[in-house]
C-alpha positions, 0 to 999 in steps of 0.5 A: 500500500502506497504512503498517502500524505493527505490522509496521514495529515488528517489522521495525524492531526485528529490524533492531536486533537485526541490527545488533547481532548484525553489529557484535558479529561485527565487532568483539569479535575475529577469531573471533567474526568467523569464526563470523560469517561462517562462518554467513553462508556456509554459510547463503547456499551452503545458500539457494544449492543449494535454489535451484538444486534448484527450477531444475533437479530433476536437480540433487537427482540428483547426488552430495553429494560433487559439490554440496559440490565 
Protein backbone atom coordinates (compact mmCIF):
# COMPACT_ATOMS: atom_id res chain seq x y z
CA UNK A 1 0.00 0.00 0.00
CA UNK A 2 1.40 3.35 -1.22
CA UNK A 3 2.09 6.40 1.53
CA UNK A 4 -0.93 8.93 1.36
CA UNK A 5 0.35 12.44 2.60
CA UNK A 6 -3.11 13.56 2.62
CA UNK A 7 -4.55 11.08 4.65
CA UNK A 8 -1.73 10.97 7.05
CA UNK A 9 -2.08 14.81 7.71
CA UNK A 10 -5.54 14.12 8.62
CA UNK A 11 -5.33 11.19 10.66
CA UNK A 12 -2.28 12.84 12.24
CA UNK A 13 -3.93 15.99 13.07
CA UNK A 14 -7.16 14.01 14.63
CA UNK A 15 -4.92 12.42 16.94
CA UNK A 16 -3.77 15.64 18.24
CA UNK A 17 -6.81 16.61 18.97
CA UNK A 18 -7.38 13.19 20.74
CA UNK A 19 -4.74 13.86 22.79
CA UNK A 20 -5.54 16.97 23.60
CA UNK A 21 -9.09 16.00 24.39
CA UNK A 22 -7.75 12.92 26.79
CA UNK A 23 -5.16 14.99 28.70
CA UNK A 24 -7.56 17.85 29.19
CA UNK A 25 -10.20 14.89 30.51
CA UNK A 26 -7.40 13.62 32.70
CA UNK A 27 -6.14 16.15 34.05
CA UNK A 28 -8.10 19.63 34.71
CA UNK A 29 -10.45 17.73 37.50
CA UNK A 30 -12.34 14.91 38.54
CA UNK A 31 -15.37 15.91 36.89
CA UNK A 32 -14.08 16.76 33.90
CA UNK A 33 -12.66 13.27 34.21
CA UNK A 34 -16.02 11.91 34.98
CA UNK A 35 -17.52 13.33 31.98
CA UNK A 36 -14.57 11.91 30.06
CA UNK A 37 -15.11 8.64 30.89
CA UNK A 38 -18.83 8.54 31.13
CA UNK A 39 -18.88 9.26 27.34
CA UNK A 40 -16.37 6.78 26.51
CA UNK A 41 -18.65 4.13 28.40
CA UNK A 42 -21.85 4.93 27.04
CA UNK A 43 -20.09 5.14 23.65
CA UNK A 44 -18.48 1.80 23.91
CA UNK A 45 -21.72 -0.08 25.57
CA UNK A 46 -23.93 1.50 22.81
CA UNK A 47 -21.00 0.46 19.88
CA UNK A 48 -21.24 -2.96 22.19
CA UNK A 49 -25.20 -3.89 21.84
CA UNK A 50 -25.27 -2.88 17.97
CA UNK A 51 -22.77 -5.38 17.56
CA UNK A 52 -24.45 -7.80 19.43
CA UNK A 53 -27.55 -6.84 17.33
CA UNK A 54 -25.58 -7.75 13.90
CA UNK A 55 -24.66 -11.33 15.64
CA UNK A 56 -27.76 -12.01 16.75
CA UNK A 57 -31.25 -10.49 15.35
CA UNK A 58 -33.28 -11.78 18.17
CA UNK A 59 -31.13 -9.55 20.38
CA UNK A 60 -33.12 -6.38 18.93
CA UNK A 61 -36.39 -8.51 20.07
CA UNK A 62 -35.50 -8.28 23.78
CA UNK A 63 -36.83 -5.62 26.05
CA UNK A 64 -34.84 -2.18 26.68
CA UNK A 65 -35.24 -2.73 30.41
CA UNK A 66 -33.36 -6.13 29.84
CA UNK A 67 -30.39 -4.54 27.30
CA UNK A 68 -29.69 -1.80 29.94
CA UNK A 69 -29.63 -4.56 32.84
Amino acid sequence: MAFNLATFKTRAFTAIIFVVVMLAGLLWNQWSFFVLFSVIHFGCWFEYQKLVALIDPGYKEISPFHKCG
